[in-house]
C-alpha positions as CSV (number, residue, x, y, z in Angstrom):
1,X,-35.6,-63.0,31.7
2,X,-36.2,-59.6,33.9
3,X,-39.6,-58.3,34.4
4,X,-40.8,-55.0,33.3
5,X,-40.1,-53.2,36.0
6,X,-36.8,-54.4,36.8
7,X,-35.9,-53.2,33.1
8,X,-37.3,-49.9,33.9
9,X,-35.1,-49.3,36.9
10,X,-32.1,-51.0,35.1
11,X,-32.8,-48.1,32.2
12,X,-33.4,-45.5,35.0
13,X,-30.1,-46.3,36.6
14,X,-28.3,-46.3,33.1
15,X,-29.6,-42.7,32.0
16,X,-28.9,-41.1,36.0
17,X,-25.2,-42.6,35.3
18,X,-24.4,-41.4,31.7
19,X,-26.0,-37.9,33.0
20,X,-23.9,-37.4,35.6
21,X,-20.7,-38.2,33.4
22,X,-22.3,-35.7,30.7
23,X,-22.2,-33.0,33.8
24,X,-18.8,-33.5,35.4
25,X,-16.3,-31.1,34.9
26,X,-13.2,-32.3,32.5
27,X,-9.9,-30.6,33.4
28,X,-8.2,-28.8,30.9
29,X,-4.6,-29.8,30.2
30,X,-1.9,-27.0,30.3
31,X,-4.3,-25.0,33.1
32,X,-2.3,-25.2,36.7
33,X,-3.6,-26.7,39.8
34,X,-5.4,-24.4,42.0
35,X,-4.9,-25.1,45.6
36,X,-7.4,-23.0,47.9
37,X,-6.3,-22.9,52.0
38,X,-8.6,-21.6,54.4
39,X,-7.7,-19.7,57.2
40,X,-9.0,-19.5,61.0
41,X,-12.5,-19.9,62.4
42,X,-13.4,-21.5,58.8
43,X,-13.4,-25.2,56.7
44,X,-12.4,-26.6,53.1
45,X,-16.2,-25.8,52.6
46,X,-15.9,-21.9,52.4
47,X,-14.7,-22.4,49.1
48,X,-17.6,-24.4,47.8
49,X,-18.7,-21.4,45.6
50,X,-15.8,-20.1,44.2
51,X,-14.0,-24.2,43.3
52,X,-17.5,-24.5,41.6
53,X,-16.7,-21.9,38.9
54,X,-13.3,-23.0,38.6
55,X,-14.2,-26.7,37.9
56,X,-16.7,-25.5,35.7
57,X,-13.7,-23.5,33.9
58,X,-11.4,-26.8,33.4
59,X,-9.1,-26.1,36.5
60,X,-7.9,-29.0,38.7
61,X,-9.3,-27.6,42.6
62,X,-7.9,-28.8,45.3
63,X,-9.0,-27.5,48.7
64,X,-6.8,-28.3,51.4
65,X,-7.9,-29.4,55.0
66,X,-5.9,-26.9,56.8
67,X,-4.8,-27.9,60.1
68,X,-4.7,-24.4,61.7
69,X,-2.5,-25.5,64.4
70,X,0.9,-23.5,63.5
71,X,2.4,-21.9,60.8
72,X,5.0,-24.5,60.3
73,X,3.7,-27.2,60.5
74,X,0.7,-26.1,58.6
75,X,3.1,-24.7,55.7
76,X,4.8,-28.5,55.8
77,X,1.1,-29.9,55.4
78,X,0.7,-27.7,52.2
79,X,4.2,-27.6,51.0
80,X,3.3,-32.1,50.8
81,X,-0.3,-31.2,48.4
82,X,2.0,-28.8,46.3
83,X,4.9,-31.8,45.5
84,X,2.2,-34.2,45.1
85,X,1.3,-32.3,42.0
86,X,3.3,-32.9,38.7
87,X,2.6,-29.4,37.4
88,X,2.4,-26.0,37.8
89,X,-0.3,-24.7,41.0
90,X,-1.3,-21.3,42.3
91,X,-1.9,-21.3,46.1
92,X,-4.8,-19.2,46.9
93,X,-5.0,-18.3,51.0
94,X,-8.1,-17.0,52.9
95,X,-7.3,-14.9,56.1
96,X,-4.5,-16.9,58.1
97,X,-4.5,-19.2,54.8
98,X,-2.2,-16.0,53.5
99,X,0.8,-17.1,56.1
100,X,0.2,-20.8,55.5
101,X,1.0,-19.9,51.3
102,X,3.4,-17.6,51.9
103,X,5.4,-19.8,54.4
104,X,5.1,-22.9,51.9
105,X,8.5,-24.3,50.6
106,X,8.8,-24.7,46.9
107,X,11.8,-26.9,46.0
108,X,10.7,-27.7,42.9
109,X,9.5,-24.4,41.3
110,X,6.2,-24.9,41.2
111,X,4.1,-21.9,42.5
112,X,3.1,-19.9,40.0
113,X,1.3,-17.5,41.5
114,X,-0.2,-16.7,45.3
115,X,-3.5,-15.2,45.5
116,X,-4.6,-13.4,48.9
117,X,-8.3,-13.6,49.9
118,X,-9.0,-11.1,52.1
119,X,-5.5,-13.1,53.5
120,X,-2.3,-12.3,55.7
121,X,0.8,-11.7,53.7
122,X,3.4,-11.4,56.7
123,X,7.3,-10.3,56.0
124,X,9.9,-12.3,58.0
125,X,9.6,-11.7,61.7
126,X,5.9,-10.6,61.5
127,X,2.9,-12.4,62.7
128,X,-1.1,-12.2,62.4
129,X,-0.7,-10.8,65.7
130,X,1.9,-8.2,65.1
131,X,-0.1,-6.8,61.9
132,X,-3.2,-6.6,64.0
133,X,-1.2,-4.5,66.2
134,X,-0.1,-2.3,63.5
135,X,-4.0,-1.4,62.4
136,X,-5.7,-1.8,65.3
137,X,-9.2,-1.1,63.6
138,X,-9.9,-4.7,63.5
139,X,-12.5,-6.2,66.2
140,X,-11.6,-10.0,66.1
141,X,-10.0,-10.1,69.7
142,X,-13.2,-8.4,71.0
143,X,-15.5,-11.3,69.3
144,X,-13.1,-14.1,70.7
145,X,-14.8,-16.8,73.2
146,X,-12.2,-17.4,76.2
147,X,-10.0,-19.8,74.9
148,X,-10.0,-23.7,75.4
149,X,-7.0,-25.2,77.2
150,X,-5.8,-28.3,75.2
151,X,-3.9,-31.0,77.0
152,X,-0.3,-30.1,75.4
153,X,-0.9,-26.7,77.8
154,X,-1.6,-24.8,73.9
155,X,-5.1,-22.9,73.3
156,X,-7.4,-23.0,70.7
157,X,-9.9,-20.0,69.5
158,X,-12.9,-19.6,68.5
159,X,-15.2,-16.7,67.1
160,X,-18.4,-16.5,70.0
161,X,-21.2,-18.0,67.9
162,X,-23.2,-14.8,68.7
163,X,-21.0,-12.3,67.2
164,X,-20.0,-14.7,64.5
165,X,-22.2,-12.8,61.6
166,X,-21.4,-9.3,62.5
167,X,-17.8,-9.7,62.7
168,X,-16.7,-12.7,60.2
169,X,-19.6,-12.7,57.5
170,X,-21.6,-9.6,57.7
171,X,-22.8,-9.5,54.0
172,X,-23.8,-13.0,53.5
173,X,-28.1,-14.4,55.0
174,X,-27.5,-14.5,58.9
175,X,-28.7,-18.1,58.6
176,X,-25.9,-18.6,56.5
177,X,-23.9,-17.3,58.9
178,X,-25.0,-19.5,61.8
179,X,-24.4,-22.5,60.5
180,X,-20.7,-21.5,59.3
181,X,-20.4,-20.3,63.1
182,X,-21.5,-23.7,64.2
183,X,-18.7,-25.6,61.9
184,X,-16.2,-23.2,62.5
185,X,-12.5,-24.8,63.0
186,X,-10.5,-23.0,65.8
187,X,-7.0,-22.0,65.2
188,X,-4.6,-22.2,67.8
189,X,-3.5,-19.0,70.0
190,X,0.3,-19.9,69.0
191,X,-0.5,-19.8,65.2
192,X,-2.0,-16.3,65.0
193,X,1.2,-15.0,67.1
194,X,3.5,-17.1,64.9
195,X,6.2,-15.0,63.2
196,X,6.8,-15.6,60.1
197,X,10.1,-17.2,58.3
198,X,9.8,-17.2,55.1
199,X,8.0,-14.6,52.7
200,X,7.2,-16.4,49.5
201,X,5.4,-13.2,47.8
202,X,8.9,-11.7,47.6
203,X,9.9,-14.1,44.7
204,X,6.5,-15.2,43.8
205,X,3.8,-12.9,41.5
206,X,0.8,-12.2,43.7
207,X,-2.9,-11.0,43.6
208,X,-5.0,-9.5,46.5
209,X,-8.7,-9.4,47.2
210,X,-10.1,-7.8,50.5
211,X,-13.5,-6.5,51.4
212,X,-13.8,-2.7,52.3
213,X,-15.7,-3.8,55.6
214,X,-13.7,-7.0,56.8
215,X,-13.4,-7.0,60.3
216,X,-10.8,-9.5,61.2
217,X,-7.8,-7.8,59.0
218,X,-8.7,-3.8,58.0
219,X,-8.7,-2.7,54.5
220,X,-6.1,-0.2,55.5
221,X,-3.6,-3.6,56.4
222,X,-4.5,-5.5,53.2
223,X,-3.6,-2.3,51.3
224,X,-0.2,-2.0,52.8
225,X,0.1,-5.6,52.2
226,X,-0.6,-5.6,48.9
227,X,1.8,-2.7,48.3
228,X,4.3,-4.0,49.7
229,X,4.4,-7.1,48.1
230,X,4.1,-4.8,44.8
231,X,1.1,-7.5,43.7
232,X,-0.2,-7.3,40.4
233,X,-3.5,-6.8,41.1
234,X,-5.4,-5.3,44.0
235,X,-9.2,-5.5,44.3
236,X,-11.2,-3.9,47.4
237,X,-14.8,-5.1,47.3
238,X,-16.5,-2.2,48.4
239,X,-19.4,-3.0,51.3
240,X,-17.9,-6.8,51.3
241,X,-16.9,-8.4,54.8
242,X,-14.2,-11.0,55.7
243,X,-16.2,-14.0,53.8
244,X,-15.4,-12.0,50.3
245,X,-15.2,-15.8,48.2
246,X,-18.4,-16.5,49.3
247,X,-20.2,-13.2,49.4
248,X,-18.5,-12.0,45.9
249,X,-17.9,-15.5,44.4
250,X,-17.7,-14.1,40.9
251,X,-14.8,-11.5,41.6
252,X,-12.8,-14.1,43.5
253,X,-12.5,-16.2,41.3
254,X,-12.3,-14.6,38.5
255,X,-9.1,-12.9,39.9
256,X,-7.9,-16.3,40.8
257,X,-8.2,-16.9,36.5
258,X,-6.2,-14.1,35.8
259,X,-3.8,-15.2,38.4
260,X,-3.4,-18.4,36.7
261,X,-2.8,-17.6,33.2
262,X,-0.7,-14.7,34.3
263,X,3.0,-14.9,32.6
């Protein structure tokens, strides 16, 4: 027979279990997959806030581990997480993310919708690099550490920890900040200079979001990006900086919602 006090933590156990079933967050059927792709100098994690809201509103999240090491290969990654799906997804690309959705092959019709988070939207024969040329305002390649020689003779970049705040996340706690510049991914020299093949946002519905003070990628190139791909929504966040789905949560994904029930 068990003593008191096992019983006690055998109840315990029992309630903790059945409370966290109570809590988790059912998927809706009918509702698409949303697949979130972070770009350069950033992780999976970024999304935290904004896959929180969308769990809580019945959508399956996935949040892709994106390689950032070029576009092709990372568009074959994501292209393999979209077929692995049986239904309907909207890709949704932060910053280099954008060319990694936009280069993603579809066979199977599945895309639904692309949603551009403060995110690159190149046309064929563009790169990251080539649009940063076009609007020069941007101040990445001044914030950029000298980059680190990997053994296959390619580079890989990172964001100087010290400038980190200022340039990538300016409107979220500086603490906050640090420790995103601490786990920062790097993306490789090749990848931002990578131009592009396929544009998916010329058959595909699409939806932009961009701060009005992001550094990386100027508001003035996310608005000719936007037009150009004639997307059916286009929100500037005014006083928000690159990290708009973490510093504006709310809009984010709330525009990713709209996306997804879009006809």
């Amino acid at each position: 027979m068990p003593s008191f006090s096992k019983t006690i933590l055998i109840a315990a156990a029992l309630l903790i279990s059945s409370s966290v079933h109570a809590q988790a967050p059912k998927v809706t059927a009918g509702k698409p997959t949303i697949i979130l792709v972070h770009g350069a100098f950033a992780e999976s994690a970024s999304w935290n806030a904004v896959a929180g809201r969308l769990l809580h509103d019945g959508y399956k999240v996935l949040a892709a581990a994106n390689p950032l090491r070029s576009v092709k290969t990372d568009a074959a990654y994501l292209t393999s997480i979209i077929q692995s799906e049986n239904g309907p997804v909207v890709l949704v690309g932060h910053s280099y993310g954008g060319a990694v959705i936009s280069a993603a092959a579809d066979p199977r019709g599945q895309v639904k919708a692309l949603v551009f988070v403060s995110g690159l939207a190149p046309d064929i024969g563009e790169s990251g690099g080539t649009i940063g040329a076009k609007f020069p305002e941007g101040t990445l390649g001044q914030a950029l550490a000298p980059p680190v020689l990997l053994a296959d003779g390619s580079k890989d970049l990172y964001i100087l920890q010290a400038k980190f705040w200022k340039q990538f996340a300016a409107d979220v706690p500086e603490s906050d900040a640090a420790e995103m510049a601490a786990t920062q991914r790097p993306v490789t020299e090749a990848a931002l200079n990578e131009p592009a093949t396929f544009a998916a946002w010329k058959t595909v519905p699409s939806w932009f979001i961009y701060g009005s003070l992001d550094k990386n990628i100027p508001p003035s190139a996310h608005a000719f990006m936007a037009q150009r791909a004639h997307a059916r929504e286009t929100i500037e966040v005014k006083g928000s900086s690159h990290v708009v789905m973490i510093s504006h949560r709310a809009e984010v994904a709330a525009l990713i919602e709209r996306a997804a029930i879009a006809k």
